[in-house]
C-alpha positions in Angstrom: -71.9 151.9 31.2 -72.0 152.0 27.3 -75.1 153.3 25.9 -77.0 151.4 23.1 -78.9 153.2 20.6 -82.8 152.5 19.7 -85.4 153.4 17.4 -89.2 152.9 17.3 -90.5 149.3 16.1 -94.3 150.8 16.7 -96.7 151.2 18.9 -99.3 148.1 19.7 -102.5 148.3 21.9 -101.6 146.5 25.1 -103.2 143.7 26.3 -102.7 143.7 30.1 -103.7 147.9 31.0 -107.0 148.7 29.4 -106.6 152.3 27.7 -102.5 152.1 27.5 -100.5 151.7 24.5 -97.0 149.9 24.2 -94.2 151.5 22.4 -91.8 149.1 21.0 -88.3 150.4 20.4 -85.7 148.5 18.8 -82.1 148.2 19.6 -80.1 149.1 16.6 -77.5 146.8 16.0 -79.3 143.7 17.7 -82.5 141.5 17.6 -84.1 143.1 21.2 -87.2 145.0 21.7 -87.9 147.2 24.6 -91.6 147.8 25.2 -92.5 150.7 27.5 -96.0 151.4 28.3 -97.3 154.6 27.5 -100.4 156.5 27.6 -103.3 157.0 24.7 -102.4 160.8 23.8 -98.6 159.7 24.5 -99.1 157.3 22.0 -101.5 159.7 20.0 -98.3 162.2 19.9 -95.8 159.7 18.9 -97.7 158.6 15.9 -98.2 162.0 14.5 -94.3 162.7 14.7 -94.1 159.3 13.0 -96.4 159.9 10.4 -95.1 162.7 8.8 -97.9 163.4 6.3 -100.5 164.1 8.9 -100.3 167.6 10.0 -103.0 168.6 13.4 -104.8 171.8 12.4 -103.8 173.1 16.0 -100.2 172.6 18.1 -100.6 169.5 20.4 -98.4 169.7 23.8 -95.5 168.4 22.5 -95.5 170.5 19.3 -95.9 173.6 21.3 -92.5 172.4 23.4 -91.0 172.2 20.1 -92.1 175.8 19.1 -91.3 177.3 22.2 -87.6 175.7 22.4 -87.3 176.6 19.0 -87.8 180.1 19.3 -85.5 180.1 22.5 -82.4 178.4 20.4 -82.9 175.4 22.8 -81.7 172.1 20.6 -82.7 168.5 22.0 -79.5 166.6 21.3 -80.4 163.2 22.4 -82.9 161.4 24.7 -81.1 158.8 27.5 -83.6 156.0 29.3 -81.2 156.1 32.0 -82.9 153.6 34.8 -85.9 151.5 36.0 -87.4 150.6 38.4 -90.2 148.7 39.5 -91.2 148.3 36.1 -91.1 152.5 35.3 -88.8 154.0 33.1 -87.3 157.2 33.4 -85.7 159.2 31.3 -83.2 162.4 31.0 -83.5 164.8 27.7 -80.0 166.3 26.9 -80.7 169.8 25.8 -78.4 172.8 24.3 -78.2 176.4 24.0 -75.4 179.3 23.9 -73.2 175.7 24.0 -74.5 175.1 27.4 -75.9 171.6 27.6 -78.6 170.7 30.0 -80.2 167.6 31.5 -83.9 167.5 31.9 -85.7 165.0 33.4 -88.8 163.1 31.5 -90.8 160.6 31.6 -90.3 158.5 28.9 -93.5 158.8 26.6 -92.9 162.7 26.4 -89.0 162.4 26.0 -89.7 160.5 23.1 -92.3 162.4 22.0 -89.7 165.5 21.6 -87.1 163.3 20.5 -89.0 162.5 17.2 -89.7 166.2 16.6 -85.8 167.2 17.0 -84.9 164.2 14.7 -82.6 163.4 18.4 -81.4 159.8 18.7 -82.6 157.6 21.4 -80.3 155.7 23.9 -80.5 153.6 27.1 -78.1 151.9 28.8 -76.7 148.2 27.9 -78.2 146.8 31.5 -81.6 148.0 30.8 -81.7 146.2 27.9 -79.9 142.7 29.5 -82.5 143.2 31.9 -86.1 144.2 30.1 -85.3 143.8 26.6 -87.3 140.7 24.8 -87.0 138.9 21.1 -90.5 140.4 20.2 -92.9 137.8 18.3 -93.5 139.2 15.4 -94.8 136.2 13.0 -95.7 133.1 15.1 -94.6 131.1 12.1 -91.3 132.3 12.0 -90.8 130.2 15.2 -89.3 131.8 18.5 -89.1 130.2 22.0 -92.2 128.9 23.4 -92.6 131.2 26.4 -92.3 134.2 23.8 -95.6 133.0 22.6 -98.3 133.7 25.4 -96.3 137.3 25.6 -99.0 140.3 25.5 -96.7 142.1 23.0 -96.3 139.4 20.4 -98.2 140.4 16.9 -98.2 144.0 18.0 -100.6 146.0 16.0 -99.6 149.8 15.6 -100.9 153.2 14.4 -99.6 152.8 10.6 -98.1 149.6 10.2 -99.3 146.2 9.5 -102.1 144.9 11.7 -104.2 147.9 12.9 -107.6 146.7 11.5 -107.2 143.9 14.3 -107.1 146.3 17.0 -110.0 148.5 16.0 -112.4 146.0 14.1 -113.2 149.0 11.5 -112.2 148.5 7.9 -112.3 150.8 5.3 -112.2 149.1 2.0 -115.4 149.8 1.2 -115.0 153.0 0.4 -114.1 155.0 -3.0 -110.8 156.3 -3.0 -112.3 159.9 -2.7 -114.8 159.2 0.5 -111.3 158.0 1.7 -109.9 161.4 1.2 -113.0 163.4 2.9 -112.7 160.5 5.6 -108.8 161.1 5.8 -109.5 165.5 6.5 -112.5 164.7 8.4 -110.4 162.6 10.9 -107.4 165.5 11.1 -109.9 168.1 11.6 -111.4 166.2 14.6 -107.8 165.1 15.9 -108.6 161.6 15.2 -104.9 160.3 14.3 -105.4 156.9 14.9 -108.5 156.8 12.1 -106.3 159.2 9.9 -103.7 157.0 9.9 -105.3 153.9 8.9 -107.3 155.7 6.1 -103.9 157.1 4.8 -102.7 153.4 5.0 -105.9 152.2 3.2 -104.9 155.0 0.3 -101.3 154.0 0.2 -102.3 150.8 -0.5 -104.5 151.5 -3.6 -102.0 154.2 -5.0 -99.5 151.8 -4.6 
């Protein structure tokens, strides 16, 4: 089976599991998306490895993994979503040390999760795709086939991108560029990523 490579469109708030996240990767050389529902701190995790400038104060779990396999010479060389079933994908991370490679198995969130902090690509397999991959709705005036549009994933909103204010009703442009900045440690300190990563985006946007 040939493998197909992916890499992260975002992460939006799903609509159909209260308190669960959606994490939309994209296949490389194609126009499908492969949403996989994860978990808040899943989803908390994967935004800080995507946002680079937005260090924790403290280790989180997958961090200390990273630490641990990095004082151990262990190297994550790729992550594999390998099968699903019954709407749950699972997940193998392909690991190396002294040469010797090693297959772990993961759930998918986490594989990811470690993936983004050992810059690894991420692959599945060409059937998953055929069989749970979707032409994501992006912008409803672009114009995509009608049953796309009632599609819980369509618009996504995502920790960092376009969109987020939808999702959490807050706003921040009231604020001077330096109660933006005490706002912006403030939320770090606490471990609030999703707030610190819409208040960096709120300063991007009037630096830029």
């Amino acid at each position: 089976m040939s493998l197909v490579k992916l890499t992260i469109k975002g992460i939006s708030y799903s609509q159909t599991q209260n308190g669960a996240y959606a994490l939309i990767l994209n296949e490389v050389d194609g126009e499908r998306k492969l949403p996989i529902v994860i978990g808040a701190f899943e989803a908390q995790s994967i935004a800080i490895a995507l946002e680079k400038e937005i260090r924790p104060p403290r280790p989180l779990t997958h961090d200390l993994f990273k630490n641990f396999a990095d004082r151990f010479d262990i190297v994550v060389k790729q992550v594999i979503i390998h099968k699903l079933v019954d709407g749950v994908f699972f997940s193998s991370i392909i690991c190396e040390r002294d040469r010797i490679e090693e297959i772990i198995d993961a759930r998918t969130s986490d594989a990811i999760a470690l993936a983004l902090r050992f810059n690894a690509p991420i692959f599945t397999y060409k059937n998953i795709l055929d069989k749970a991959g979707i032409y994501l709705k992006i912008n409803p005036e672009e114009g995509t086939n009608p049953e796309e549009s009632d599609d819980p994933l369509t618009s996504p909103e995502t920790f960092g991108l376009v969109g987020e204010e939808e999702v959490t009703g807050e706003s921040y442009t009231q604020y001077t560029l330096a109660e933006l900045y005490e706002l912006l440690e403030s939320a770090v300190q606490n471990e609030d990523y999703e707030k610190a990563a819409k208040i960096r985006d709120e300063i991007s946007k009037r630096e830029s």
